[in-house]
C-alpha positions as CSV (number, residue, x, y, z in Angstrom):
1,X,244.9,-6.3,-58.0
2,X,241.4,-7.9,-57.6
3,X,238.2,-5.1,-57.5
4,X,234.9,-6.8,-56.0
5,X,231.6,-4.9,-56.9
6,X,227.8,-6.1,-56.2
7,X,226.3,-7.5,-59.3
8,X,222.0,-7.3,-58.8
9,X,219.9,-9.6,-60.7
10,X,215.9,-8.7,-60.9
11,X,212.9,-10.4,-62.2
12,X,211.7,-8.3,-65.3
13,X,212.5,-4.8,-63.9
14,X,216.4,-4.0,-63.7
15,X,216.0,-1.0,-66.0
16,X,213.1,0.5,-63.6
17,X,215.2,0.0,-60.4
18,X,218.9,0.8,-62.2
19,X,216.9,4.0,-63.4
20,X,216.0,4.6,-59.8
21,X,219.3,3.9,-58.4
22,X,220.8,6.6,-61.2
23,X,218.6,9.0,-60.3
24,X,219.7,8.7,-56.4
25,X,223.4,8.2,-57.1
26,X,224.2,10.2,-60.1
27,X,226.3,9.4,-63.0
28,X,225.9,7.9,-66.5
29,X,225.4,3.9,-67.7
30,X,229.0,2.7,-68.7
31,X,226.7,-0.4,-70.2
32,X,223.1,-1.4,-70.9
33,X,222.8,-4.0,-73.0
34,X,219.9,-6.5,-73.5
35,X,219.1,-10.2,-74.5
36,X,218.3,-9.6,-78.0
37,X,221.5,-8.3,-78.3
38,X,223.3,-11.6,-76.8
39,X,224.1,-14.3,-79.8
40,X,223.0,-17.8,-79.8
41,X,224.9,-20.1,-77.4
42,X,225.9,-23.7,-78.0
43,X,224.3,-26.2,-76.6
44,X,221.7,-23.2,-75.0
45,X,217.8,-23.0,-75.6
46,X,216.8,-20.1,-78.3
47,X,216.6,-16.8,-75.7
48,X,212.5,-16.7,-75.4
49,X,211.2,-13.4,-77.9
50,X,209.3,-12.4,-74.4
51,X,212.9,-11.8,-72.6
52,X,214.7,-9.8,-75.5
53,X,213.8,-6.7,-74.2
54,X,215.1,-7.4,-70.6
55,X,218.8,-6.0,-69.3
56,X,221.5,-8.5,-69.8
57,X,223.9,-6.2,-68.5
58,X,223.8,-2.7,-66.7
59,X,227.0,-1.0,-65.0
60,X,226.7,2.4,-63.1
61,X,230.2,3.6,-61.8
62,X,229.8,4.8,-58.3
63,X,233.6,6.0,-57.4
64,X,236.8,4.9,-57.4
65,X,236.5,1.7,-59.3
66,X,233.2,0.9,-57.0
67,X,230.9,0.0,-60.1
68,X,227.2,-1.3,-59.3
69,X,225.9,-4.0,-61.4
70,X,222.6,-5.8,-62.6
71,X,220.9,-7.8,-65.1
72,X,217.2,-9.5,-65.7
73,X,217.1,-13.2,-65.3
74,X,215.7,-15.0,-68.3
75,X,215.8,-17.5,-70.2
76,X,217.1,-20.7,-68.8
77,X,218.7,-18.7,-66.0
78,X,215.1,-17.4,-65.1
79,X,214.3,-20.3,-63.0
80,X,216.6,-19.8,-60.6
81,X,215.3,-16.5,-59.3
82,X,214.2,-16.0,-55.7
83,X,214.3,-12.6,-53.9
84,X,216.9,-12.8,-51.2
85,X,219.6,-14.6,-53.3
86,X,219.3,-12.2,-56.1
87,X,222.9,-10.8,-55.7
88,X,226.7,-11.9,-56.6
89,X,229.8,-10.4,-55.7
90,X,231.7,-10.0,-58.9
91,X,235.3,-10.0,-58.9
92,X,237.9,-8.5,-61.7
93,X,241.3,-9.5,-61.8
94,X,244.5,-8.5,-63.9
95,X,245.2,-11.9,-65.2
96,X,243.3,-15.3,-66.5
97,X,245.7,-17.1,-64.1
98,X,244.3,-15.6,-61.2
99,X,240.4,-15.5,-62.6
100,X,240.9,-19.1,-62.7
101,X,242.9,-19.4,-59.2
102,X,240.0,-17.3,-57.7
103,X,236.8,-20.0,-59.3
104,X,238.7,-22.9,-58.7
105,X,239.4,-21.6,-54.5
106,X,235.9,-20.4,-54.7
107,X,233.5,-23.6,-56.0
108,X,235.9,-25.6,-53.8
109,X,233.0,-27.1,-51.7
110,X,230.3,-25.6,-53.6
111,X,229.9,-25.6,-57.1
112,X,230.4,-24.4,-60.4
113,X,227.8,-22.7,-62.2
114,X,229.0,-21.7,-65.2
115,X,233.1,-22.7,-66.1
116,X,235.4,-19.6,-66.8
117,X,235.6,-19.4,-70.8
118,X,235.8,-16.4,-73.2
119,X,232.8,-14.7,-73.8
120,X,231.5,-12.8,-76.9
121,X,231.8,-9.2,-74.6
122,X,235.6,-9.9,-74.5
123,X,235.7,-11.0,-71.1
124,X,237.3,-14.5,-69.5
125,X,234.6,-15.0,-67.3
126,X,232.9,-17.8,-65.1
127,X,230.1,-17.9,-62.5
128,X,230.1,-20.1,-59.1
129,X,228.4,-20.6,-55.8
130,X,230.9,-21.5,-52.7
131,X,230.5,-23.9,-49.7
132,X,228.1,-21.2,-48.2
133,X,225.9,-20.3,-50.6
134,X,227.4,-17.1,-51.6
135,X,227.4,-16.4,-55.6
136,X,230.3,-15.2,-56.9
137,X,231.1,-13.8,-60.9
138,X,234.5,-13.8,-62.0
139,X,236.1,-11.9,-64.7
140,X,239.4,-10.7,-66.3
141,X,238.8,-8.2,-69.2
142,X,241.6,-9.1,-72.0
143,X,242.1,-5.7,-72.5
144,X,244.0,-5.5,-68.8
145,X,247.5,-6.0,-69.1
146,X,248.2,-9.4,-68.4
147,X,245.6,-10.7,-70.8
């Protein structure tokens, strides 16, 4: 079964506005992590010392397995920022199979923003934008069965 949940990307102040959120909606951080905390990447620019501080990732579970989610842009992803497309629906699925069925159906059209590969959080994940402009973040956690 594939869950969808609203990913939020901000411009410097995701911990202010997750904060916020928390305090309207209750509940505990399942994850805040931040750049610092994110290794070097191949063939990627050092992470400026001025972004290490920001939110790489933020989860607040609402209900069910409704999870709202957030990050900072920085770093090379920074210039891509721009209030009204500051959003992605992020999908979770019980396979890699289907993670990569869903990105290759998805950028069909559009394009591929980052290809689905293992990350160091332990996820098989990959970014895209389809034919209509609508981000999209997919993900199969390898500790699903079916990983």
């Amino acid at each position: 079964m594939t869950t969808a949940n609203i990913y939020l990307t901000f411009n410097g102040n995701c911990e202010e506005a997750f904060n916020f959120y928390k305090s309207i909606l209750g509940g505990e951080f399942q994850m805040m992590s931040r750049f610092s905390e994110m290794p070097p990447q191949e063939g990627m620019p050092p992470m400026p010392e001025e972004d290490g501080n920001k939110i790489m990732h933020v989860s607040l579970p609402l209900s069910g397995d409704s999870v709202l989610m957030g990050s900072d842009t920085a770093g090379p992803w920074a210039s891509g920022y721009k209030e009204g497309n500051n959003f992605s629906i992020s999908l979770s699925t019980n396979s890699k199979e289907e993670a990569d069925r869903l990105m290759a159906e998805f950028s069909a059209g559009g394009r591929v923003e980052m290809p689905m590969a293992d990350t160091f959080w332990g996820s098989y994940f990959g970014m895209c934008v389809d034919q209509f402009g609508i981000a999209w973040m997919i993900s199969h956690d390898h500790n699903q069965e079916g990983g």
